[in-house]
C-alpha positions in Angstrom: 0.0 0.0 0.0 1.1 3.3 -0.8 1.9 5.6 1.8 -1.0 8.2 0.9 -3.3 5.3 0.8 -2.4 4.1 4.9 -3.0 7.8 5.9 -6.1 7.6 4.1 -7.3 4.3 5.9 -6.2 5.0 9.3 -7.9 8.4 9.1 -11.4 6.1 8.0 -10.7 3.7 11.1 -10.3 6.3 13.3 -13.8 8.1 11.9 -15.7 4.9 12.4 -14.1 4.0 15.8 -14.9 7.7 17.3 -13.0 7.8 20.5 -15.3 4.4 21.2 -13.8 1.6 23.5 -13.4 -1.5 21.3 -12.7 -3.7 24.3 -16.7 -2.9 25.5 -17.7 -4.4 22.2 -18.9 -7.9 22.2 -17.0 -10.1 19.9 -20.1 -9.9 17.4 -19.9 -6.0 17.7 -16.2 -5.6 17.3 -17.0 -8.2 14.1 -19.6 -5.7 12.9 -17.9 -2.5 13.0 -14.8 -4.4 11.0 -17.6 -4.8 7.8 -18.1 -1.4 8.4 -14.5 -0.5 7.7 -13.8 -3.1 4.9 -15.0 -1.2 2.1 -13.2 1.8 3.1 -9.9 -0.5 2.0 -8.2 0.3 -1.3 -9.6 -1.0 -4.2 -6.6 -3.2 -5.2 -6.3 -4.2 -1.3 -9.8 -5.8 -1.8 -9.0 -7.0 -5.4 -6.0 -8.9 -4.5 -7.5 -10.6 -1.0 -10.3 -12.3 -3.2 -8.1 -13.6 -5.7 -5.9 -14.8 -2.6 -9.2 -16.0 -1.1 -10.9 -17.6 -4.8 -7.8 -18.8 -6.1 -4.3 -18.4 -4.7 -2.8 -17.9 -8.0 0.6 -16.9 -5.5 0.8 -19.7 -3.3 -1.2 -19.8 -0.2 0.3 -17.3 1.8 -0.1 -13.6 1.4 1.9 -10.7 2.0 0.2 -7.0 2.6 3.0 -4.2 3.7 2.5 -0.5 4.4 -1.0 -0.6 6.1 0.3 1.3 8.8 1.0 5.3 8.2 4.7 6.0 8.9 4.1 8.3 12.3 2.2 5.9 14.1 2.8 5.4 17.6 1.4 2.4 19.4 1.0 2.0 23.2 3.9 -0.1 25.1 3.6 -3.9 23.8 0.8 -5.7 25.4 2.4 -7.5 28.2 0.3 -10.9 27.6 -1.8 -12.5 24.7 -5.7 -12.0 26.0 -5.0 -8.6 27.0 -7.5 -5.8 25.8 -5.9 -3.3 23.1 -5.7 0.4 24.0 -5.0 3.4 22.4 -4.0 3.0 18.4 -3.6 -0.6 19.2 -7.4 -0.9 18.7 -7.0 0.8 15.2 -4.5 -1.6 14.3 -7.0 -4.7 15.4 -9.5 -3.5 13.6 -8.0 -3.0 10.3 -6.7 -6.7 10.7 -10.2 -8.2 11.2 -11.8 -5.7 8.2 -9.1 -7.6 6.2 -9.1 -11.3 7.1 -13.3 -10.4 7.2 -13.1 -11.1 3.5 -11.8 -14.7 3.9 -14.9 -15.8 6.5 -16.0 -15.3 10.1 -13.3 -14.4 12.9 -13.3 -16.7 15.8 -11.7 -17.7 18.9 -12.2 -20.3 21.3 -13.3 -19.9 24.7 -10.2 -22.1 26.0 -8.0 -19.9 24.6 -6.9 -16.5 25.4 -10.2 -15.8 27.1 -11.9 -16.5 23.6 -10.5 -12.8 22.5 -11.3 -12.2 18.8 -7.6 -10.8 18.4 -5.1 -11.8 20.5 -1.3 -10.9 21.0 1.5 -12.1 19.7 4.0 -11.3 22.1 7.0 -12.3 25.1 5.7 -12.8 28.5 8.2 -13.8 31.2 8.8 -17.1 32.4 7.3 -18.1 28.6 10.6 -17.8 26.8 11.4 -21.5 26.0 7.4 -22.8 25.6 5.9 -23.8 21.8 3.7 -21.4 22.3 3.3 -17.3 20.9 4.3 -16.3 24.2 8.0 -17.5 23.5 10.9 -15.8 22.7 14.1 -17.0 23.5 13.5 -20.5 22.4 12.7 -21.5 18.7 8.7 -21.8 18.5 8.9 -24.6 15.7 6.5 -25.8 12.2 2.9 -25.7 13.4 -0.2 -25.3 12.2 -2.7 -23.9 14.3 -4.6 -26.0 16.5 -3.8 -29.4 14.7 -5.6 -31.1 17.6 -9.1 -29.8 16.8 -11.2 -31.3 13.8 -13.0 -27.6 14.0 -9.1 -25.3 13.3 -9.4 -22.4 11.5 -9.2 -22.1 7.8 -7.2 -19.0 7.6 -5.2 -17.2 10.4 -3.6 -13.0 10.1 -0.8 -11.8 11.7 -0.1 -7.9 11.9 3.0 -6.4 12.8 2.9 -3.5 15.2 6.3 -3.6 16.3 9.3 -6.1 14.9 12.6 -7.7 16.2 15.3 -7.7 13.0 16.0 -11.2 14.6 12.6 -12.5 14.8 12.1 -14.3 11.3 8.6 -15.6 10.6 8.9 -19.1 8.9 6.2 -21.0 6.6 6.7 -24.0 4.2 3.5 -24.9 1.8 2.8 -28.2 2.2 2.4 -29.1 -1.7 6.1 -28.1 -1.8 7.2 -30.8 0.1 8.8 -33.8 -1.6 8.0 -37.0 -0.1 8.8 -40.7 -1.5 5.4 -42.3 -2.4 5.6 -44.4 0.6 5.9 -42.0 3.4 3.2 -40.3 1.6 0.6 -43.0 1.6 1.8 -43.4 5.7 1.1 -40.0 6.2 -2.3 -40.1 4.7 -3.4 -42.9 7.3 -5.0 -41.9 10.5 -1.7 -43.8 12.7 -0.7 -40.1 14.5 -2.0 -38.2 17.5 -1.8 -34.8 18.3 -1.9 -33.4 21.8 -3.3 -30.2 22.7 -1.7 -26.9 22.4 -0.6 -26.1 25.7 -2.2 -22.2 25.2 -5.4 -23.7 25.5 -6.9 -24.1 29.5 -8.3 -27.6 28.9 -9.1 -30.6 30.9 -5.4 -32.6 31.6 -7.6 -36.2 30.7 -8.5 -34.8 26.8 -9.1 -37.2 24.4 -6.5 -38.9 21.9 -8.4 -38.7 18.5 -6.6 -40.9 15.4 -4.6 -38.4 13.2 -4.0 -38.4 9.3 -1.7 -35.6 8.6 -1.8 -35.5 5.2 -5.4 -35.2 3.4 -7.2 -33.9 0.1 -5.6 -34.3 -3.5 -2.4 -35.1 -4.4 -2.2 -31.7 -6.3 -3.7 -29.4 -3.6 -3.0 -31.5 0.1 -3.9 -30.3 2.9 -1.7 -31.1 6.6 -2.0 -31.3 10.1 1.2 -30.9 12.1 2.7 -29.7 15.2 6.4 -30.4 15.9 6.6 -30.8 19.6 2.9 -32.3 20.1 2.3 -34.9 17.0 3.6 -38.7 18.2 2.6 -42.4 16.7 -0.6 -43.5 17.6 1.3 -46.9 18.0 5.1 -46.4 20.1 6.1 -49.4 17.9 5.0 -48.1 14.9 8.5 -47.5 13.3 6.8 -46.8 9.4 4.6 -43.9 10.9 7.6 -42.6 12.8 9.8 -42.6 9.6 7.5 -41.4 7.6 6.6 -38.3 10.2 10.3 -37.8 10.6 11.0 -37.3 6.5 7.8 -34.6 6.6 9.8 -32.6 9.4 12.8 -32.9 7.0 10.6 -32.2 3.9 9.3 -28.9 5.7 12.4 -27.5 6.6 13.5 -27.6 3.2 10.9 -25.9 1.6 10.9 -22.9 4.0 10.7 -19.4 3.2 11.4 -16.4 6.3 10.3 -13.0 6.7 11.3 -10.8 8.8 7.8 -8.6 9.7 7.9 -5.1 9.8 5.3 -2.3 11.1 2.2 -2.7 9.1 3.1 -6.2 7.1 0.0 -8.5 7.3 0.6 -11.6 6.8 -2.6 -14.4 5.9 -2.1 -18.1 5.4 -3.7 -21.1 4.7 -4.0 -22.9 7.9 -4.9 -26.1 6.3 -2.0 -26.1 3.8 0.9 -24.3 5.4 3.0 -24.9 8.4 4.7 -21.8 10.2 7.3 -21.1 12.9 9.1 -17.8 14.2 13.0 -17.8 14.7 14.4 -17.3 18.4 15.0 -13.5 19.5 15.9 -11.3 22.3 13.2 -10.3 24.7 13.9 -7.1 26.8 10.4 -6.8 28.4 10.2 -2.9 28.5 7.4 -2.1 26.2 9.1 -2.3 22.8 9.2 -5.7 22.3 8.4 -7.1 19.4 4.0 -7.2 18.9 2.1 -8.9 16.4 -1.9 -9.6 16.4 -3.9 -12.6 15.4 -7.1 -13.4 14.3 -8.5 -17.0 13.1 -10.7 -17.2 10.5 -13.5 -20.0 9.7 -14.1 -19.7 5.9 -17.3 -21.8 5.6 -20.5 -19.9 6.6 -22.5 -23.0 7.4 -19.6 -24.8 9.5 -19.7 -21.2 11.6 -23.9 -21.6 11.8 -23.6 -24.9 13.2 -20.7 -23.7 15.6 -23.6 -21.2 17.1 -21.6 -18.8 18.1 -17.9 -17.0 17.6 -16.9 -18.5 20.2 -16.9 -22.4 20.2 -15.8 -24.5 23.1 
């Protein structure tokens, strides 16, 4: 986006806020007044979103940079992932969800991060070394979101409030991946088990449910995977192992890294792409580095049947 174009915009979200407190809003309110804003985007924003969304003639991961003005000063970083935004930090999650609004409905759960429509992306202490968004210091490894849950999102966004130069963004398309036909057809058998992300508050006795992590077509698969919580349904299973062990490998070398900057948005497929975030410094004195998130369900009638933004 030109930089003419981000004054223009934040100047919009700022007229449709009006000095209103977007942590009163109900999720369904705050999901409302993002429609509002999204056809005050640019033109070409909007164009290039739904061809993203109808075709993904570029892969399925997405790029937007510049949405942010240049003189735009956010509050200190948000010092954990479910708290509210203040300040321009509510401009910023709004022109996130009036963006990922055109891919389907935003969601959270209510075992994670207090169900918050869009949560934080940043350090908290004593968090440094977990697989979760609150680390730092430790490497947060290939993940989709949620692999656990038959009901993940389609699509997640990540804006970039502040950045760390060190802090690389990682994702790998799963139809890149080479795999030898028989670690293929492994993969595509339900013989893996994914345990719960440790983000979520949930019960210590959940479920195992029978895993495949590769599904769909040949030409367009779609994958399940967590680095740290994935393991063999079977411990003696050696095939399943081997063959989850050369998708690790296949992953890592089909990655691509960005380094996100104030005002990049990033989109992906959450059913065909993996991601991960390089290690970095945390300093924990308001300037670390901040992104936002937002999950998105892109089938209207799965969201009906869900009854709410806010599934269990």
């Amino acid at each position: 986006m030109q930089p003419r174009d981000a004054e223009e915009l934040w100047a919009e979200i700022a007229g449709v806020i009006d000095n209103r407190d977007l942590s009163k809003f109900t999720p369904d309110e705050f999901v409302d007044l993002a429609l509002e804003v999204n056809p005050k985007l640019p033109v070409d924003l909007r164009r290039y979103v739904t061809q993203y969304r109808r075709y993904a003639p570029d892969g399925d991961v997405v790029l937007l940079r510049g949405l942010f003005p240049d003189n735009v000063e956010f509050p200190p970083t948000a010092e954990r992932p479910y708290q509210p935004q203040v300040g321009l930090a509510q401009n910023a999650a709004l022109l996130l969800t009036s963006v990922t609004v055109m891919l389907g409905e935003p969601f959270n759960y209510s075992t994670l991060y207090e169900g918050l429509i869009v949560q934080n992306m940043v350090p908290v202490r004593s968090m440094e070394f977990t697989q979760t968004s609150q680390s730092s210091t430790g490497m947060l490894d290939w993940h989709c979101e949620d692999s656990f849950r038959d009901d993940r999102c389609d699509y997640a966004g990540l804006i970039s409030l502040r950045g760390d130069p060190t802090a690389a963004s990682k994702y790998a398309q799963v139809k890149d991946v080479k795999l030898s036909p028989q670690h293929e057809a492994v993969l595509r058998e339900p013989r893996f088990h994914c345990r719960p992300d440790p983000a979520h508050v949930l019960p210590p006795d959940h479920p195992k449910r029978p895993l495949a992590l590769l599904t769909g077509s040949v030409a367009a698969p779609e994958i399940a995977y967590d680095t740290h919580h994935l393991e063999v349904m079977d411990p003696a299973d050696t095939e399943a192992a081997e063959a989850l062990h050369a998708l690790g490998v296949g992953l890592d070398e089909v990655a691509i890294s960005h380094v996100m900057e104030p005002g990049d948005l990033l989109m992906f497929d959450n059913k065909r792409v993996v991601h991960a975030r390089t290690p970095f410094a945390a300093r924990f004195d308001g300037k670390d580095r901040w992104l936002m998130r937002t999950m998105i369900c892109s089938s209207a009638l799965t969201f009906r049947r869900w009854g709410g933004r806010i599934p269990d």
